[in-house]
Structures are given as C-alpha cells and as structure tokens.
Backbone bond lengths (Angstrom), bond angles and torsions (degrees), N, CA, C in turn:
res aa  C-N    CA-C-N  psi(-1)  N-CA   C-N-CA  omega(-1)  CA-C   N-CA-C  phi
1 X - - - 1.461 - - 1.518 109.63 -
2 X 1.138 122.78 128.00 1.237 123.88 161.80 1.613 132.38 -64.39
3 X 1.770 106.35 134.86 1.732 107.81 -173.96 1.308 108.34 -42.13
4 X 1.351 102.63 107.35 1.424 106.12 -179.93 2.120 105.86 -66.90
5 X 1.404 110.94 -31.71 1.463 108.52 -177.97 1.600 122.50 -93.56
6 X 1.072 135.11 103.42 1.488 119.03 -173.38 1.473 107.26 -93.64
7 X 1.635 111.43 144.42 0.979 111.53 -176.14 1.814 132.84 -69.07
8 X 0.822 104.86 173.11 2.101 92.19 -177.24 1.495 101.63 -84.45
9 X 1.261 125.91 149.48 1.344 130.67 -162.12 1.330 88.42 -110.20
10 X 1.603 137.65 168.12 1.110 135.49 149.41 1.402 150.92 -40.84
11 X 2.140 96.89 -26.88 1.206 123.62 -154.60 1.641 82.02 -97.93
12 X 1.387 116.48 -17.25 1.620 108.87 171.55 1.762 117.29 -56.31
13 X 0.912 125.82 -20.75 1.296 135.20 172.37 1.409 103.63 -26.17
14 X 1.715 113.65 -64.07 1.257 119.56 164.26 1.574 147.97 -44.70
15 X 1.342 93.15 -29.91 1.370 116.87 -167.75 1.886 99.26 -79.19
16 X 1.239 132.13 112.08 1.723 125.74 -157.87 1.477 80.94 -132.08
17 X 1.160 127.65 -45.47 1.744 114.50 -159.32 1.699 95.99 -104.86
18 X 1.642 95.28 115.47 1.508 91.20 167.91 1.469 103.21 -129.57
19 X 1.570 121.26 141.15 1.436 133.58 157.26 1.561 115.65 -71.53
20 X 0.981 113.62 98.95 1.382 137.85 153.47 1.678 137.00 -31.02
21 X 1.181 126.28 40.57 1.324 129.71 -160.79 1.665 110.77 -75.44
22 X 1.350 108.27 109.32 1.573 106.04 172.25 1.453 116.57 -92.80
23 X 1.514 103.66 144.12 1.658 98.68 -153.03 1.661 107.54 -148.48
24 X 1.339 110.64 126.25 1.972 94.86 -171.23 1.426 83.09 -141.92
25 X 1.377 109.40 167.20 1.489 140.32 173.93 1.762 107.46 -75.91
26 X 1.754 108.84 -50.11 1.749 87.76 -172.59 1.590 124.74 -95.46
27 X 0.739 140.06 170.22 1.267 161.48 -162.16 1.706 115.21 -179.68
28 X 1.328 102.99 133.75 1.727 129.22 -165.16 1.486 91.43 -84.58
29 X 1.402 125.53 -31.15 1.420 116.75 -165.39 1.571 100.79 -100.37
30 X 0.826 112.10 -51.39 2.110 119.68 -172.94 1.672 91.26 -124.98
31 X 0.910 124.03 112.58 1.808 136.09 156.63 1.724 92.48 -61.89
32 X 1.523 111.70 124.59 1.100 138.54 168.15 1.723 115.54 45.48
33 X 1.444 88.79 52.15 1.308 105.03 -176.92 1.969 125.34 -40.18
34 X 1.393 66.76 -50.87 2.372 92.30 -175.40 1.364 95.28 -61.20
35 X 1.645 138.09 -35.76 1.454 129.51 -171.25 1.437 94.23 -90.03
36 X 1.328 154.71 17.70 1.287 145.51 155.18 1.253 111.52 -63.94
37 X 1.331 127.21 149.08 1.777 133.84 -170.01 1.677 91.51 -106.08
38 X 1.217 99.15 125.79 1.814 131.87 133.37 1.197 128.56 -84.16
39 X 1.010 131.54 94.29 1.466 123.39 177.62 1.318 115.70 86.55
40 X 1.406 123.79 19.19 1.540 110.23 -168.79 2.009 105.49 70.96
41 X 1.291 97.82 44.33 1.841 106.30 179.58 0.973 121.73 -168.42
42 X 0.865 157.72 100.89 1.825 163.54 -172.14 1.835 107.61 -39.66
43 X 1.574 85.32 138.29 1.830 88.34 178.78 1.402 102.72 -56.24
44 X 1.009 123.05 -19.65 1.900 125.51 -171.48 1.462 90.40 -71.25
45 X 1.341 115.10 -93.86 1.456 137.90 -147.67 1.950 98.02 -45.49
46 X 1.189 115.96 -40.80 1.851 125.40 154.84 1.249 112.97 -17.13
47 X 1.570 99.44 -73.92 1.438 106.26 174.66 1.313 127.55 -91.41
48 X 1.395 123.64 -5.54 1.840 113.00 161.31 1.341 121.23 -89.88
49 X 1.547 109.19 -1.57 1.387 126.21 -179.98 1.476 94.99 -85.30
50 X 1.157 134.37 -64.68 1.677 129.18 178.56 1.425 113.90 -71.04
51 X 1.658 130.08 -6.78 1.265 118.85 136.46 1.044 133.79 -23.00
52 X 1.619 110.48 -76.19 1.360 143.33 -149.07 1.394 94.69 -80.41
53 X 1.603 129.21 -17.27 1.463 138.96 166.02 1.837 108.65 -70.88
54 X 1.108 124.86 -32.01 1.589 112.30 -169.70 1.918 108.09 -65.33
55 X 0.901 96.07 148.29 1.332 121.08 -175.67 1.367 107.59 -68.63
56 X 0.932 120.29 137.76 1.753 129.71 170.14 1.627 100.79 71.01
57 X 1.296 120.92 29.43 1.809 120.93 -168.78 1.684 97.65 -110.13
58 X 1.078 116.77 122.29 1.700 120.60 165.32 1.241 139.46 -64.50
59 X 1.767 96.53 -38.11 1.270 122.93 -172.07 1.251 126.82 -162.91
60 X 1.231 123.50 132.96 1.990 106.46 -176.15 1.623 101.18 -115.12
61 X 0.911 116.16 144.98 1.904 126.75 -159.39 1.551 100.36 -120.65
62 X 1.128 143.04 115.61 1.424 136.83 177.78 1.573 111.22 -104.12
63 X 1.213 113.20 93.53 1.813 141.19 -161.32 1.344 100.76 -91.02
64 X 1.230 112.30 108.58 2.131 126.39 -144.00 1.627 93.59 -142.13
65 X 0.885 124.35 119.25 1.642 138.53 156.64 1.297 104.27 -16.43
66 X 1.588 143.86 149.39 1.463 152.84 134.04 1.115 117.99 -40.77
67 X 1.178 118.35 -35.07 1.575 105.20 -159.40 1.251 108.99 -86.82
68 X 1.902 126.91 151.36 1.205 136.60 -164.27 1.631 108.70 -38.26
69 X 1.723 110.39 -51.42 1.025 129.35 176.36 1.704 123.92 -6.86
70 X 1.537 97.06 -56.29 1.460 135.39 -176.16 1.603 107.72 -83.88
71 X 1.040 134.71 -26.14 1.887 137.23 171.09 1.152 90.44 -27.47
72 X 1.598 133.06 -84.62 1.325 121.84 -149.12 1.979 119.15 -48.06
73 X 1.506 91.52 -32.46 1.596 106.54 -169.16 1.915 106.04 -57.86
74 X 1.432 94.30 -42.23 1.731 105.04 -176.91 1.406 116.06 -81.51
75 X 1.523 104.52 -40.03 1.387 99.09 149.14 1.704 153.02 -40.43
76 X 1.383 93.52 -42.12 1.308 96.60 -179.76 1.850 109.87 -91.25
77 X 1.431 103.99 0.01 1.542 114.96 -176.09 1.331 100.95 -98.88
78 X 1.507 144.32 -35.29 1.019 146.11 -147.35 2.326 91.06 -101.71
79 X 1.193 96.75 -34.44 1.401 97.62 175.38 1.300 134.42 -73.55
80 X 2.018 97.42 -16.44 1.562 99.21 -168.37 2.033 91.80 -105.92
81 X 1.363 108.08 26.76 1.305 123.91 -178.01 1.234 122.76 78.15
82 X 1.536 130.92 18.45 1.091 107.98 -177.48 1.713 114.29 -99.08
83 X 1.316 118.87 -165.24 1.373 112.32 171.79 1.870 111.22 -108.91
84 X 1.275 105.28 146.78 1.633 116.60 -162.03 1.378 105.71 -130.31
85 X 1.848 116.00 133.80 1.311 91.27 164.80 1.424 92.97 -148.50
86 X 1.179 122.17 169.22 1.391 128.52 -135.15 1.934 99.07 -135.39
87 X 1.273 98.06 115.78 1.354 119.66 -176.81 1.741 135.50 -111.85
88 X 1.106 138.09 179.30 1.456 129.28 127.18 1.138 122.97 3.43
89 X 1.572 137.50 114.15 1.223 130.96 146.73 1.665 130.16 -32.61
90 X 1.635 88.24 -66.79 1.409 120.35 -173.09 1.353 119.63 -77.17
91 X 1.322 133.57 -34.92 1.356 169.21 171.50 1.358 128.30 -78.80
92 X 1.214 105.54 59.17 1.411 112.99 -155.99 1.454 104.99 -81.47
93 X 1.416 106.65 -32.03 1.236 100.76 172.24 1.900 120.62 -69.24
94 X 1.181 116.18 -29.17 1.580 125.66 151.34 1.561 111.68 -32.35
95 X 1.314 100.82 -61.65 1.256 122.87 -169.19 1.739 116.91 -30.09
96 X 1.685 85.60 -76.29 1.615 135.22 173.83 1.985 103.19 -23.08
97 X 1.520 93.37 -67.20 1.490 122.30 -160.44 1.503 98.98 -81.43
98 X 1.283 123.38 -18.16 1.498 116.91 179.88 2.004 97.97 -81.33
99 X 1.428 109.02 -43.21 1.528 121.60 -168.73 1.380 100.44 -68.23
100 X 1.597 117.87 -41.51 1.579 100.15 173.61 1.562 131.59 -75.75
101 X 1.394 101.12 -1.07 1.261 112.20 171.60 1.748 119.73 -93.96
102 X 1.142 89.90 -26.75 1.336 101.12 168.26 1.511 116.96 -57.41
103 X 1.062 123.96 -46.91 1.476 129.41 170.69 1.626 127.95 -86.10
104 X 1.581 99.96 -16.00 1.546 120.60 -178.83 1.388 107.98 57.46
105 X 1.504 102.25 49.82 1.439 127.67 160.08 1.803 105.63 -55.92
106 X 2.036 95.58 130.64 1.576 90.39 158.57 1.435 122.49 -121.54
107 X 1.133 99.95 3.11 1.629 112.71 155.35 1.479 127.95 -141.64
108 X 1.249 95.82 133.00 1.771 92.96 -156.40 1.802 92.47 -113.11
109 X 1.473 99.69 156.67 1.693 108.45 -169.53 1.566 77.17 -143.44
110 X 1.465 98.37 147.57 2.092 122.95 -164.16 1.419 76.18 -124.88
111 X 2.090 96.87 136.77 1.289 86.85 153.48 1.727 87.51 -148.04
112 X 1.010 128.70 155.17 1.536 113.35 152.57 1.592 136.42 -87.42
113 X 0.916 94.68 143.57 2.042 106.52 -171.66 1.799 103.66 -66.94
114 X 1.487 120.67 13.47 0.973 113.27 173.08 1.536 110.00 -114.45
115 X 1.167 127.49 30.05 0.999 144.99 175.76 1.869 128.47 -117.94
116 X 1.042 109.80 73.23 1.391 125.91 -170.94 1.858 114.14 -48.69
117 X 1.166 103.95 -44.35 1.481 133.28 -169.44 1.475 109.56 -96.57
118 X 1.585 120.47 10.76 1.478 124.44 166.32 1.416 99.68 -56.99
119 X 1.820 106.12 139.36 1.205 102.21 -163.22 1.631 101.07 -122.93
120 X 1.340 124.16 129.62 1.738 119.26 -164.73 1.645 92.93 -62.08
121 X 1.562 134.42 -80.13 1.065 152.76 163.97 1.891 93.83 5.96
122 X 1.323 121.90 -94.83 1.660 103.82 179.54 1.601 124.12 -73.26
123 X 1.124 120.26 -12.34 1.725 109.79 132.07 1.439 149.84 -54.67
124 X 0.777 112.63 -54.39 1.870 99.39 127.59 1.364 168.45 -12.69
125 X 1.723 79.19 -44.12 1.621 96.22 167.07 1.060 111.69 -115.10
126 X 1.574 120.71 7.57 1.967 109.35 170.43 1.246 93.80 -86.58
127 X 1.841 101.57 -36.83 2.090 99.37 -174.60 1.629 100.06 -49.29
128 X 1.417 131.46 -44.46 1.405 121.24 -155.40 1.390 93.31 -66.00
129 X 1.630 130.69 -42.42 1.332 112.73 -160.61 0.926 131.39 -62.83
130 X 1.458 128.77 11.10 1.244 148.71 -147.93 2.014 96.98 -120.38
131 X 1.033 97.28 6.93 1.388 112.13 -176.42 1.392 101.69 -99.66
132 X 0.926 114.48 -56.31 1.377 152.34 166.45 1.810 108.24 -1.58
133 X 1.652 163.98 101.89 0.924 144.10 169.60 1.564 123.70 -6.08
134 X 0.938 126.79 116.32 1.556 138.07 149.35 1.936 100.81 74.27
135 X 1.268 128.17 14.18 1.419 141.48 -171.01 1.510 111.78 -80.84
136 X 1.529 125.74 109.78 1.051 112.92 -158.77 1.714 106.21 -115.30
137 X 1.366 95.57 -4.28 1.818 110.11 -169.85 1.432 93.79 -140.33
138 X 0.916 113.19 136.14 1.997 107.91 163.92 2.152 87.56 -139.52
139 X 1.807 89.81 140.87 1.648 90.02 161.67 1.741 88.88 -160.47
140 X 1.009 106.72 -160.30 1.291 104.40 -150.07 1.902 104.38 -153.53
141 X 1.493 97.52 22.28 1.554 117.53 162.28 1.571 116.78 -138.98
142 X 1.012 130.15 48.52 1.362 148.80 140.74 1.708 138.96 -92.28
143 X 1.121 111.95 32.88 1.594 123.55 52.39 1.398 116.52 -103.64
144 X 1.271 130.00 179.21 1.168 120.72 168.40 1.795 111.55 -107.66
145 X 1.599 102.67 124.01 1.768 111.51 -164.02 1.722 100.43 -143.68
146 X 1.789 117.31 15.60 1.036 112.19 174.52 1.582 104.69 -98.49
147 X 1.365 115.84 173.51 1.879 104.05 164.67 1.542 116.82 -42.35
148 X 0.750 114.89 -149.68 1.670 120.50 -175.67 1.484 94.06 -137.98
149 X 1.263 118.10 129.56 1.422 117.02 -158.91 1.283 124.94 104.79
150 X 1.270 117.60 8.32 1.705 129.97 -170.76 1.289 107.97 -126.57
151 X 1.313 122.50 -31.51 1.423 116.41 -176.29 1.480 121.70 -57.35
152 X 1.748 111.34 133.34 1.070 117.44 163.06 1.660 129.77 -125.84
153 X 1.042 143.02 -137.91 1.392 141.44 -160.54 1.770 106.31 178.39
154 X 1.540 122.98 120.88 1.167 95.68 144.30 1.871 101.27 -156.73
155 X 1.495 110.25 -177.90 1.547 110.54 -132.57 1.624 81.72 -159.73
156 X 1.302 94.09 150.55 1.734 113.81 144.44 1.800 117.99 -64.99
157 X 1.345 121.41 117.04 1.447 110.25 -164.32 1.936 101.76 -74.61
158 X 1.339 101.55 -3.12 1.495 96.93 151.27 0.930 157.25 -51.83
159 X 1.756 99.84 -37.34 1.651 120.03 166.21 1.846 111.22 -90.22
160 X 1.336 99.29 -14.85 1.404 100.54 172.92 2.007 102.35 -67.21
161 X 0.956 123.02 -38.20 1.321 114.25 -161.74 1.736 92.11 -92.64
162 X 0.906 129.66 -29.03 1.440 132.04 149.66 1.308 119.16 -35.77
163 X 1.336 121.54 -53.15 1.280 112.56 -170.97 1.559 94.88 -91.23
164 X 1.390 141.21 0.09 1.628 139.62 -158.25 1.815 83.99 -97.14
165 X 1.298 123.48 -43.18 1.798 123.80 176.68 1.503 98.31 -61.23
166 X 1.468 108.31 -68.55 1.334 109.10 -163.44 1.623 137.08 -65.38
167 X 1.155 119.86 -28.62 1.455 141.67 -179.02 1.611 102.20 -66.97
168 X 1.538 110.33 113.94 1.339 110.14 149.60 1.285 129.22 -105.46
169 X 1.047 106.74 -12.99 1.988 108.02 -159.26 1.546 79.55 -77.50
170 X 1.411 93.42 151.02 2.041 115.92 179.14 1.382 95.80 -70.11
171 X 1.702 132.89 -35.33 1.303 118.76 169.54 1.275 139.02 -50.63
172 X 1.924 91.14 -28.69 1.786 89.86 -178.80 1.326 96.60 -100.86
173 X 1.529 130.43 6.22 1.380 98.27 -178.58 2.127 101.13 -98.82
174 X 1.228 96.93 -2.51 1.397 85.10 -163.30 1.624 94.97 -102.90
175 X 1.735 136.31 -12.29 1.054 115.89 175.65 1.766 111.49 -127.79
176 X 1.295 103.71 53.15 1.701 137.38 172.93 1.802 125.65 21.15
177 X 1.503 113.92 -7.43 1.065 97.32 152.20 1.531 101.77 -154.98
178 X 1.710 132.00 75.88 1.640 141.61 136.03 1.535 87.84 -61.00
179 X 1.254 120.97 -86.57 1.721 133.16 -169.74 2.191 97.85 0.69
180 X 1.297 91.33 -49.77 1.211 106.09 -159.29 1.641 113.78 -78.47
181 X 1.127 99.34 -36.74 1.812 117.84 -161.84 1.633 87.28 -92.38
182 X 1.354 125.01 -37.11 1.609 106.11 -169.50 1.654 92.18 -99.36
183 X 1.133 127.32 18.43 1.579 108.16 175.27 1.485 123.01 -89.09
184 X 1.182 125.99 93.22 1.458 145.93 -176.78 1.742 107.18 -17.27
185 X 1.333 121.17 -59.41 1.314 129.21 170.77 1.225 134.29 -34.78
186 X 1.647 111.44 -45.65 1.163 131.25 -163.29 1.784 102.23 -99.04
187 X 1.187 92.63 113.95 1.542 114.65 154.15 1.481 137.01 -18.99
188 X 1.481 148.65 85.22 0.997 121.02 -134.55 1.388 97.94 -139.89
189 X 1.962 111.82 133.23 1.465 110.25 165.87 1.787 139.97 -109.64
190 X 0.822 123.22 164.53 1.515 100.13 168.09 1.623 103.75 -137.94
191 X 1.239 128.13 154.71 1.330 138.98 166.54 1.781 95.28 -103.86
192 X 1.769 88.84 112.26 1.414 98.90 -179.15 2.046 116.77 -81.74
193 X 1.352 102.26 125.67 1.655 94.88 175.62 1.432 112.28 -102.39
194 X 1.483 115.02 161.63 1.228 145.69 -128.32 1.776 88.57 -56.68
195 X 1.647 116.67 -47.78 1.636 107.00 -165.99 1.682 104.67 79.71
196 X 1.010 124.92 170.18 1.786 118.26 149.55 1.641 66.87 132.53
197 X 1.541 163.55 18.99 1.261 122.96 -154.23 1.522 109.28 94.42
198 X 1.079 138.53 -58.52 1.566 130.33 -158.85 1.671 104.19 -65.68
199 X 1.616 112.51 -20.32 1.491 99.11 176.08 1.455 118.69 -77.67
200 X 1.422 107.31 22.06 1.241 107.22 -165.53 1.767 98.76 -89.80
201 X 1.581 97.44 -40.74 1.464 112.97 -178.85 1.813 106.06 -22.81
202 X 1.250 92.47 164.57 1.640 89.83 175.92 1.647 94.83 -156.46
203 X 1.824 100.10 105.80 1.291 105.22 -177.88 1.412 97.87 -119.49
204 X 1.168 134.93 52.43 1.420 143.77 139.92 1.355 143.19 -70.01
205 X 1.084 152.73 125.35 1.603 146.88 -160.91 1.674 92.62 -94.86
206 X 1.283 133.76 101.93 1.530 102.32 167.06 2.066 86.56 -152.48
207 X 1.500 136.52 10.32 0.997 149.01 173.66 1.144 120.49 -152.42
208 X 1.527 123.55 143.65 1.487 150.98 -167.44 2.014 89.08 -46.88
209 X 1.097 109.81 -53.20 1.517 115.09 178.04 1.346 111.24 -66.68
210 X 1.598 136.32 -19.78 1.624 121.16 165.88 1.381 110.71 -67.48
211 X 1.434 105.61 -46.44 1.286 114.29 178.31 1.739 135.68 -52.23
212 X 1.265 99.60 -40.41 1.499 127.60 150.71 1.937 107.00 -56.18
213 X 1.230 127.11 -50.29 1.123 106.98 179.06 1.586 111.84 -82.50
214 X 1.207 132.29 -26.18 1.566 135.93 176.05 1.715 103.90 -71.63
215 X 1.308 137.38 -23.02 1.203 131.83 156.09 1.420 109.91 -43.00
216 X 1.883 96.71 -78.83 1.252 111.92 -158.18 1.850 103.79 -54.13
217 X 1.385 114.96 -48.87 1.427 94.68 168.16 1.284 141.99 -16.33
218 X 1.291 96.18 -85.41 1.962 117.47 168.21 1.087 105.49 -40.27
219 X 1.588 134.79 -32.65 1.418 124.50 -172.48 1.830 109.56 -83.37
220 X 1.088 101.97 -20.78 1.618 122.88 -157.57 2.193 98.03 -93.12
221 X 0.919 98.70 -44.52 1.798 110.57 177.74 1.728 96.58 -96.06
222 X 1.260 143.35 -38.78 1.281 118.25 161.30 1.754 111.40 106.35
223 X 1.420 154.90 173.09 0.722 149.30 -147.99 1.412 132.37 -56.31
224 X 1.707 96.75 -23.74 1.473 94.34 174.93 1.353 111.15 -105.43
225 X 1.399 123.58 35.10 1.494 127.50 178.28 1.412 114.70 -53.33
226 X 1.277 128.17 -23.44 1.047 143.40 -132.68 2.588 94.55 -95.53
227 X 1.925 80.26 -31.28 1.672 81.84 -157.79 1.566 95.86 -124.04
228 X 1.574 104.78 8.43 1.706 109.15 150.89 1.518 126.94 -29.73
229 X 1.233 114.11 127.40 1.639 125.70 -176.62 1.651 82.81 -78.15
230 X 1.493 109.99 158.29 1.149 133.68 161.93 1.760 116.89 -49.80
231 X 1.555 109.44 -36.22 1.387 100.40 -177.09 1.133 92.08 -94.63
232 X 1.236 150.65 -27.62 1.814 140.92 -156.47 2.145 82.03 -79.81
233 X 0.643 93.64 -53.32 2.184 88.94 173.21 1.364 114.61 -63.93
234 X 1.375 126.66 -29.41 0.915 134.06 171.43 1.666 130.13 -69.50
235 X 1.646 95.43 -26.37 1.334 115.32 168.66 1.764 125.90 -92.97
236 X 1.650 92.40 -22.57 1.235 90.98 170.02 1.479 98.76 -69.41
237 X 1.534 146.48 -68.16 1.394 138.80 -135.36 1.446 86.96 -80.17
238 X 1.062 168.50 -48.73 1.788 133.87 144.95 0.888 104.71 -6.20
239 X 1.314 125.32 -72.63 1.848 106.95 -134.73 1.515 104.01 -92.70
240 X 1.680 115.74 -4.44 1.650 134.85 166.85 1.377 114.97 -106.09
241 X 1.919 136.48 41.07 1.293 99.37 -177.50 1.629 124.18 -52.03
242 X 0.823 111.54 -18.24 1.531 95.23 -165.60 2.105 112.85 -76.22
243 X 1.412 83.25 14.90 1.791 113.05 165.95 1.517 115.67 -62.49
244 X 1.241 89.54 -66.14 1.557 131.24 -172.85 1.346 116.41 -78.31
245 X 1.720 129.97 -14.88 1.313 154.25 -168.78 1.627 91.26 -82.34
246 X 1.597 101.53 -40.52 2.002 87.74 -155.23 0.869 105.95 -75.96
247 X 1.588 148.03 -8.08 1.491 131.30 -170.10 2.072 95.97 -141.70
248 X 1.510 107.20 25.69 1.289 106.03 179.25 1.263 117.15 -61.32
249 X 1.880 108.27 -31.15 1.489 115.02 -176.17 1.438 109.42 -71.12
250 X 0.717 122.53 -8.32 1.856 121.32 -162.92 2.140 85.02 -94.92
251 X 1.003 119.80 75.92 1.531 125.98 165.42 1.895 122.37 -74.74
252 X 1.162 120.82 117.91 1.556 92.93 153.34 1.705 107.00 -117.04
253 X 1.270 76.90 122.34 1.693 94.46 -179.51 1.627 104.02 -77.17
254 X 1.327 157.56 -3.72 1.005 159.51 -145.71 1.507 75.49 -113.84
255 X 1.119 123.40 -54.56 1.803 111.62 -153.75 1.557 102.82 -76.63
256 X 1.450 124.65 -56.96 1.129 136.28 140.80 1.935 123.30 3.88
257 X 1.309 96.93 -57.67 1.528 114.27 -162.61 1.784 94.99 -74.37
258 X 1.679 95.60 -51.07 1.658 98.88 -162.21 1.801 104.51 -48.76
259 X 1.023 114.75 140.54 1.502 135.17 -175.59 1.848 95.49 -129.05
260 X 1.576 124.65 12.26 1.327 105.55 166.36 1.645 132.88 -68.00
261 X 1.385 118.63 138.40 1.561 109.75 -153.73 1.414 111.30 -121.20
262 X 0.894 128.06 140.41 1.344 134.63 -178.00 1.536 118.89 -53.58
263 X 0.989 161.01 40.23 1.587 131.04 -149.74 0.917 147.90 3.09
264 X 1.590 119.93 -37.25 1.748 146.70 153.70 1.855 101.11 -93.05
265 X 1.211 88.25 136.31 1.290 105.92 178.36 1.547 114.10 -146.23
266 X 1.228 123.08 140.79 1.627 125.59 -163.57 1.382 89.42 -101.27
267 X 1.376 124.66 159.28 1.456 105.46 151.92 1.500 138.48 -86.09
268 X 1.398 111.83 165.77 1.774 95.72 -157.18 1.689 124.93 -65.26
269 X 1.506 91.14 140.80 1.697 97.40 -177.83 1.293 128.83 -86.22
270 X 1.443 126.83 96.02 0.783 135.51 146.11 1.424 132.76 17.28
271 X 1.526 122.46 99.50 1.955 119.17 -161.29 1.565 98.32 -121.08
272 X 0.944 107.22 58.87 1.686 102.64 -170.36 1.823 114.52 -128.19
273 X 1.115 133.86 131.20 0.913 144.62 -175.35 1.881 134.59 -146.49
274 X 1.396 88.38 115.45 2.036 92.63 -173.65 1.252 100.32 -32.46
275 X 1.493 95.86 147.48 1.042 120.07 -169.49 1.779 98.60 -84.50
C-alpha cells in the first residue's frame, strides 16, 4: 500500500490556503461511491482535479478515515499526486483540523469528495469573501440556491482548531463546520446562487441514480466534461431535462427547506451560459 501521509516539505511554509477534501470508501447507499468511474475517472479524482483548479488555493489535502477500510481511498489520492492525511472516522471535525495542520494551512476551504461538479470559478469567490471586511466564514449555501453539489465552506484555519477544542455535540464534531455556522460571534458570508429552480438540480454522488445521471452527463457534453464550468452543465440539464429526470426522485427536502441566511449576502450569481 502506498504512504498514505506525506510529510510537509519546508517549501510548505508557503502553501497557507488549503482545500480540504474529506473522503471515505463506505456509504449505506452506493459502497465506494467516490471510486466509481465517470468518464474513464473516479468520482474522487473529478473533484480533486477541479480543486486543484480554484484560484488563490495552495494546496488540496484529501482527509480519509484510518481504518484499513479507507487504503484504497488514499491510495488512489496519494497516486494521482495529491497529499492525504488520515484521521477520525467519526470525527470529522478531528479529522479536518489534524489535515490543516498537516500542511500548516491558514485558510482552509471544505469541500466534499462527493461532489463531482465542484466548480473552481464559485470557489473562488466564497474564498475571496473572506477578504471581505470583518468576514470570518464565507460559503455559498446560506441559503442554499446553487445545484446541490456545489456547496462549499471556507474559514480562517484558526477558527477551525477553535471549533476542534470547543465543539461537543456529535453533530458538530462529525459534520465540521455547524460549530462555525451557529456561532453568534463570528461574522458570516454567503455567495448567493441564481435560485429560479436550478437548486433543484441534484449534482451529488450519494445513489445508484446520481451516478446514472453523472455518467449520462459526461456522455451527453462530450470530452471535455470533465473541466465543464458549473453553468456550461448547468445549461446543458436545461436544454436535456430528461438529464436531470434520472435522479430527480432522490430529493432532500431538509436542504431545500432550510431558508438559514447569512447576514452578508452578495447578490445572486448568475449560472447561465450560451448555448
């Protein structure tokens, strides 16, 4: 098996903004969903490949469970070059705060590895909001009005290790930044998306039917599916519902429902692209 952890080099000194990809082998709905092929490419490598695309990003870290279980997951991350480090199952927020230390990350960006269709272009611009006066969180689902499959997170990895002391509830430790989003103190942004319907999309890997629609995609947009902007995909499933039909039933209305709002709000961005 290959070192799943590589060590920090010196020249990391530099490296301050790292994307954070948490990444495991099981799943109750699809067993090893993220190692399924798109296109001749792993749901993983999809999304650490358009990682390694966001703008102003140093480094992307793929933060993978310990247990044997998980080898293949670090394996196939540590081979396609990236850096991996190996945490908590359960403890994701453990997890998180061990990987940004690992690199001596000072701003950390969350994304999940179940997201094929993470798009660098609005990753980018939650990272910028963080530029932003007195902004201590920026994400870009508060509300949530992008597809499903777009959401990201990013933070001072300061308050990440803040919330890694402070957080007890099993909720915040296992889905790595509530601690953050319900903390009254902290400053909070969102990059608002378009809404109109498109959050209806569901570009998530988490059923036999996402997977079925992330095939048919790539097959449907054609060789460069792979380095598609969010709206050029976004425009295809317009001009294809019956794209968007195969995994329409698979809903979460919980995400849907939430109307929680950021305090800062950008106005909405625009997902549209000539046809």
């Amino acid at each position: 098996m290959v070192n799943q952890t590589l060590a920090v080099h010196a020249d990391n000194a530099f490296m301050t903004c790292a994307v954070i990809v948490q990444a495991r082998f099981g799943s109750s709905r699809l067993p090893g969903k993220i190692l399924k092929e798109i296109a001749g490419k792993s749901a993983l490598l999809w999304c650490l490949d358009r990682c390694r695309a966001i703008s102003g990003v140093d480094v992307v870290v793929v933060a993978v469970p310990d247990g044997p279980a998980d080898d293949c997951i670090a394996d196939a991350a540590v081979a396609a070059g990236y850096i991996v480090s190996r945490g908590s199952e359960t403890d994701v927020l453990a997890r998180y705060a061990k990987a940004a230390r690992a690199v001596e990350a000072t701003t950390v960006m969350r994304v999940t590895s179940d997201c094929p269709f993470i798009d660098p272009a609005i990753c980018g611009q939650v990272l910028a909001l963080l530029d932003g006066p007195d902004v201590d969180y920026a994400c870009n689902n508060m509300p949530p009005r992008f597809p499903h499959g777009l959401d990201c997170d990013a933070f001072d990895a300061a308050l990440l290790f803040e919330a890694d002391r402070l957080a007890h509830d099993p909720y915040e430790r296992e889905h790595v930044t509530p601690w953050l989003r319900r903390h009254r103190r902290l400053s909070k942004a969102s990059l608002r998306g378009p809404g109109g319907g498109l959050e209806r999309l569901r570009w998530t890997l988490d059923h036999a039917a996402d997977l079925e629609f992330f095939r048919a995609c790539a097959e449907a947009y054609g060789a460069d599916a792979a380095q598609a902007s969010a709206a050029q995909l976004a425009a295809l499933c317009l001009r294809r519902p019956d794209l968007a039909r195969i995994n329409a039933a698979v809903v979460d209305h919980a995400r849907l429902e939430d109307q929680t709002r950021a305090p800062l709000q950008t106005a909405p961005m625009a997902l549209t692209h000539a046809a």
